[in-house]
C-alpha positions in Angstrom: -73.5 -139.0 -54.0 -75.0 -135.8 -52.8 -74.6 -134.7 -49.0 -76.8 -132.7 -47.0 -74.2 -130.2 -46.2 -73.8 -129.4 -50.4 -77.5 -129.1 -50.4 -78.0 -126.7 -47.9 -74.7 -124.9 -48.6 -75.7 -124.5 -52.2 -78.8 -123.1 -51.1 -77.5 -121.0 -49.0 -74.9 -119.5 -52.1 -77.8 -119.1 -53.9 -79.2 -116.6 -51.9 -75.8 -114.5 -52.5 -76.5 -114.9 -56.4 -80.2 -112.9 -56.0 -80.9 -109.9 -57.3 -80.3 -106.7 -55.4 -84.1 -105.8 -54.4 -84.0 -101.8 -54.9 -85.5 -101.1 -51.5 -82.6 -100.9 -49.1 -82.3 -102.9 -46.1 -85.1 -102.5 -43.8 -84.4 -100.9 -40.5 -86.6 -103.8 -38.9 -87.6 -107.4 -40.8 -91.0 -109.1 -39.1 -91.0 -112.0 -40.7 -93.6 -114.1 -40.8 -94.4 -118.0 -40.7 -97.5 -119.4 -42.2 -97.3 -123.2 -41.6 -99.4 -126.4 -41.0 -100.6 -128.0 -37.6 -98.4 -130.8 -36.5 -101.2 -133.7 -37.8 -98.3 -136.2 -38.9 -94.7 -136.5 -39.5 -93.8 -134.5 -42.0 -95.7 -131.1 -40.5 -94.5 -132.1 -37.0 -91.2 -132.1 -38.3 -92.3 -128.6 -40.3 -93.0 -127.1 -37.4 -90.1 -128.2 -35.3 -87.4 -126.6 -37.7 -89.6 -123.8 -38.2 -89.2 -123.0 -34.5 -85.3 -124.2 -34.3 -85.0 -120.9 -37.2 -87.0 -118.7 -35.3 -84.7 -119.3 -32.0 -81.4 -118.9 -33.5 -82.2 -115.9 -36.0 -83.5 -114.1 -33.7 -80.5 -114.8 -31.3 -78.0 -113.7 -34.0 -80.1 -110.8 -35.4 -81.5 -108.4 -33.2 -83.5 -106.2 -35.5 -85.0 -109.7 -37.0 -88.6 -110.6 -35.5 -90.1 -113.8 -36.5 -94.6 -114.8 -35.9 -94.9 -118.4 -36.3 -98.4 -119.4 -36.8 -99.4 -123.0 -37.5 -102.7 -123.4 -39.3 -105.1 -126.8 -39.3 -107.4 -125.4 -42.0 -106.9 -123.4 -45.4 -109.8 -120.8 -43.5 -107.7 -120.6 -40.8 -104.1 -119.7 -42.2 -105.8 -117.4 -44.5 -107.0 -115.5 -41.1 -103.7 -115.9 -39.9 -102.3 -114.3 -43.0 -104.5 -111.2 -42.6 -103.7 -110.9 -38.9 -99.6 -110.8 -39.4 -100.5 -107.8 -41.7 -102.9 -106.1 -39.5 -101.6 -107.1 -36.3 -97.8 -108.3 -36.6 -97.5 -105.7 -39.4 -94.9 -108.2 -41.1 -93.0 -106.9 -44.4 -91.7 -111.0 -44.9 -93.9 -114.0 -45.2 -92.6 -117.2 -45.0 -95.8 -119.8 -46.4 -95.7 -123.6 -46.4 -99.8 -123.8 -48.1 -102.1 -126.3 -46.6 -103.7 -125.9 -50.4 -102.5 -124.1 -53.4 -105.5 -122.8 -54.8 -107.1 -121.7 -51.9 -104.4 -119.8 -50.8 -103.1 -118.4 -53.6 -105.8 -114.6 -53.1 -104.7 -114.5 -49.5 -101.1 -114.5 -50.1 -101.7 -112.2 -53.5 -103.1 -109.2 -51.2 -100.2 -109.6 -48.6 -97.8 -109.0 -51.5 -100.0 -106.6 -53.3 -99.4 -104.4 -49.6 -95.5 -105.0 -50.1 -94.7 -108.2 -48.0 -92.3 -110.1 -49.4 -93.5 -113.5 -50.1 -91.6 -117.0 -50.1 -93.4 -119.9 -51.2 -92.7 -123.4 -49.7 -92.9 -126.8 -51.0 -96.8 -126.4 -51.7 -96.7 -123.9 -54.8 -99.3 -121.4 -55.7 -101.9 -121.8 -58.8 -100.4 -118.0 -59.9 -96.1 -117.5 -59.5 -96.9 -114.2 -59.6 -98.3 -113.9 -55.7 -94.7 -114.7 -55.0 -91.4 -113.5 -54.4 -89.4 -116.5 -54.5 -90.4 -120.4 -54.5 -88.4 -122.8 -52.1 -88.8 -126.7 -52.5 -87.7 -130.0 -52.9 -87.3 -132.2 -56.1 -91.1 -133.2 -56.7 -90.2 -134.3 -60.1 -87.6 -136.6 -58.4 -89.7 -137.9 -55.8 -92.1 -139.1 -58.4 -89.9 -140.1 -60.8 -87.2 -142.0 -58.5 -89.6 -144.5 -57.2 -91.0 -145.2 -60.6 -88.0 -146.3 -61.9 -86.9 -148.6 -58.8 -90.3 -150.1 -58.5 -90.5 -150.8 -62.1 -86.7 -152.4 -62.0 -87.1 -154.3 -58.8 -90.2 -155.9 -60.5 -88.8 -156.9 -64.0 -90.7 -154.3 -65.5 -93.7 -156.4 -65.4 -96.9 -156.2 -62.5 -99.5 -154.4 -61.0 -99.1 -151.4 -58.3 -101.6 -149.3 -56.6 -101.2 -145.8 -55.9 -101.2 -143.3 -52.8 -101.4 -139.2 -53.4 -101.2 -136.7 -51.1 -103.2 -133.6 -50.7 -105.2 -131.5 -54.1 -101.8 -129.5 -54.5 -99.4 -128.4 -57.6 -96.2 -130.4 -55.9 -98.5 -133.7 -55.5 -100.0 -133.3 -59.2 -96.0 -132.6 -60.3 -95.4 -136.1 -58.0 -97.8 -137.9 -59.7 -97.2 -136.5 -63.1 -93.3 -137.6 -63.1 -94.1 -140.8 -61.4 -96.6 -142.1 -64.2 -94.3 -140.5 -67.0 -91.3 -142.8 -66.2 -93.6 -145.7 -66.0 -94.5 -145.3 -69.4 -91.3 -146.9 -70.3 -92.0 -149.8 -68.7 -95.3 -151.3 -70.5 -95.8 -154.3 -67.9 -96.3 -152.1 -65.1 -99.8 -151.6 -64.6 -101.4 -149.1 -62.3 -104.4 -151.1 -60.6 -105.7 -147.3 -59.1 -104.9 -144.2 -57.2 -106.3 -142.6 -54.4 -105.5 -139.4 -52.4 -104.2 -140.6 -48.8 -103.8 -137.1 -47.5 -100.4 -138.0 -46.5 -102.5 -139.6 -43.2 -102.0 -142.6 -41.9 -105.2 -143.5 -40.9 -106.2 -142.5 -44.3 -103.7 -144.3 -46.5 -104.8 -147.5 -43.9 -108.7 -146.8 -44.9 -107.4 -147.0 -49.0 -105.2 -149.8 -48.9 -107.7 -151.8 -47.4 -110.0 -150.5 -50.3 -107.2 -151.7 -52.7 -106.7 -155.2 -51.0 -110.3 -155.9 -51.2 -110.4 -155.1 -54.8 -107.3 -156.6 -56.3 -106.5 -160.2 -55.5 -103.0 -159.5 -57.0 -100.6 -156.5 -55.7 -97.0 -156.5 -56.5 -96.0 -153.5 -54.9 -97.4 -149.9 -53.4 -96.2 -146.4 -54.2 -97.8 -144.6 -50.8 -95.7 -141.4 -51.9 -95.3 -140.4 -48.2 -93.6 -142.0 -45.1 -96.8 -141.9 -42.8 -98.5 -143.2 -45.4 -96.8 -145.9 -45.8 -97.1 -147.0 -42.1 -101.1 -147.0 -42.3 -100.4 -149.3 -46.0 -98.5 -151.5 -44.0 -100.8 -152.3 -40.8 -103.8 -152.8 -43.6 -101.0 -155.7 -45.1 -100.3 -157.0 -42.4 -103.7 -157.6 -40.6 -105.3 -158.7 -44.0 -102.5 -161.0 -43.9 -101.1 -160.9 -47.9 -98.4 -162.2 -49.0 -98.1 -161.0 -52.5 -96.7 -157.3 -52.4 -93.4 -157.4 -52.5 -92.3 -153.5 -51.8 -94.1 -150.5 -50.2 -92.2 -147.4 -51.5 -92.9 -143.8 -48.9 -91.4 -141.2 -49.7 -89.9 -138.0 -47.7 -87.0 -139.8 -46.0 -88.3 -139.8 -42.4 -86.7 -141.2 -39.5 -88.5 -144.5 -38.9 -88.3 -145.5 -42.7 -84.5 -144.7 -43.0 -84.5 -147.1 -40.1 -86.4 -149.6 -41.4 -83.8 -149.1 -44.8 -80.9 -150.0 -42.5 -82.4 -152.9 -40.9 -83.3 -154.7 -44.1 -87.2 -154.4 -43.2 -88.8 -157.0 -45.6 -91.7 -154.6 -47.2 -90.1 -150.6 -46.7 -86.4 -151.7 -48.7 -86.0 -147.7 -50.1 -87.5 -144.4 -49.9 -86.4 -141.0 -51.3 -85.4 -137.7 -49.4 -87.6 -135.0 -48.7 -86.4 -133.1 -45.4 -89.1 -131.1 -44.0 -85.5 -128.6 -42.7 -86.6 -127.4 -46.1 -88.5 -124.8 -43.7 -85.8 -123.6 -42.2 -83.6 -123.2 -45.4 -86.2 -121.1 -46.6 -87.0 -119.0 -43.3 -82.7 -118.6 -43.2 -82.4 -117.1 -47.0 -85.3 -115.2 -46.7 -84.5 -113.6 -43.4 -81.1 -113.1 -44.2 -81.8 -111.9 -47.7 -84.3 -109.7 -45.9 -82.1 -107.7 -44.2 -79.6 -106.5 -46.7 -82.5 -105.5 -48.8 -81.5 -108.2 -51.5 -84.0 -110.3 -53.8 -83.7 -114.7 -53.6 -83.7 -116.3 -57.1 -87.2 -116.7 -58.0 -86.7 -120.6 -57.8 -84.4 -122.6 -55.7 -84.8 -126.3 -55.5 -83.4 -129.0 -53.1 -82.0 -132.4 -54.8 -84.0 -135.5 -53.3 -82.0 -138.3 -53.9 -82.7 -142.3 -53.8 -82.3 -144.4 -50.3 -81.2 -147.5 -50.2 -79.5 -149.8 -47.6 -76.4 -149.0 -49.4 -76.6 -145.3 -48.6 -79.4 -145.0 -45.9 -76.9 -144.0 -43.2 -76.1 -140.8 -44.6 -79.8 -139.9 -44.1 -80.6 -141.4 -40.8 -80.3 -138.3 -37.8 -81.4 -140.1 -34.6 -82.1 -136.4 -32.5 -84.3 -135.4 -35.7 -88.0 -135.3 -34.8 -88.8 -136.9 -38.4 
């Protein structure tokens, strides 16, 4: 079983394993924070550890300065970007990307200036506009639910299909999710729709789906908010026939729901949105002894299940 503590401590030992940059340490590290508006879950959670870095990094290092800007639009974080150069005058950058193609230029001309550049979770269409790429296991996250669903169903019946946002981890989600259903032939995907890792959105689609298909066996909503709005649409259409809606992300209120033996939400899979504050850690402290972080490290997600769910429930955690 993997702990949270060996995750983030081997993280944290691989930022002792990167290269030697050949700059030496800066005399001063602005570092900045490029991250999403607090519109759900996940990004409130985002935003949360991003700030919990920011006040203990700064207490602990006093020639460390750290921006936090939180975006609600690609337009407006790649404004934001230009204005940490111009204004801030960062030589770190810290990006969680609303979108990966959009802000994949931005973030090119902010390294192109000599920021260094770490890339979270949301990857960019071109490595080369980064330093270093910090994430969690989207090839697990699709690939672990695949495998329960299609085993808790017999291998045989139908299941529709949430997506998040147009981004390189959701397509890597998605890919490794549909490759381990190949294996199972009687599992048929009824259709898939982006849900925008909303609520109100993922609500909107699965009543879509439940008009449609007189037969569901089970929903993969890919995301813990997601699955909330999939639920309420179940519930108030009133069908009895899907057996399992699988989330994703570990959040609070799912891990919960594990524990208690909820009926529909029986596992999820971990993806901690502390993944920010991993990432603004290594980088800051790589940062300021003028070292390089591998140009990939990646965070295990792991399967949740009643018989382990206790180990990823933290009732202070704001997701």
């Amino acid at each position: 079983m993997i702990s949270i503590k060996r995750i983030v401590s081997a993280c944290l030992l691989a930022v002792a394993a990167g290269s030697a940059a050949s700059a030496p340490p800066a005399e001063k590290v602005t570092l900045g924070v490029a991250i999403p508006t607090a519109t759900h879950g996940f990004t409130g959670g985002i935003v949360w550890w991003a700030n919990q870095a920011k006040k203990e990094l700064e207490a602990a290092n006093p020639t460390l300065k750290i921006i936090i800007k939180t975006a609600a639009s690609t337009p407006d974080q790649a404004n934001q970007l230009q204005d940490m150069l111009v204004v801030n005058k960062i030589n770190a950058l810290v990006i969680f990307p609303l979108e990966s193609a959009s802000l994949t230029q931005p973030v090119t001309q902010l390294k192109n200036k000599g920021v260094y550049v770490t890339v979270v979770d949301r990857g960019l269409t071109n490595p080369a506009a980064q330093n270093a790429y910090v994430a969690g296991d989207n090839t697990a996250f699709g690939k672990l639910p695949a495998e329960y669903l299609a085993k808790k169903l017999g291998g045989k019946g139908n299941i529709v299909v949430l997506r998040g946002m147009p981004s390189t981890l959701d397509n890597e989600r998605v890919d490794a999710f549909n490759a381990a259903l190949k294996a199972n032939p009687g599992i048929k995907v009824l259709d898939t729709k982006y849900g925008n890792w909303n609520r109100d959105d993922a609500f909107k689609v699965m009543q879509d789906y439940l008009t449609r298909f007189k037969q569901i066996d089970a929903v993969w909503a890919a995301d813990d908010d997601m699955a909330i709005g999939v639920v309420k649409a179940i519930e108030q259409a009133k069908r009895t026939d899907i057996k399992e809606v699988f989330g994703g992300a570990g959040a609070k209120s799912a891990v919960k729901k594990i524990i208690d033996g909820d009926k529909l939400i029986q596992a999820d899979v971990s993806y901690s949105p502390k993944f920010i504050y991993d990432a603004i850690k290594m980088t800051a402290t790589a940062r300021l002894k003028g070292e390089a972080l591998p140009a990939k490290t990646i965070i295990p997600s792991v399967l949740i299940t009643r018989d382990n769910a206790k180990q990823f429930y933290f009732a202070d955690s704001p997701y």
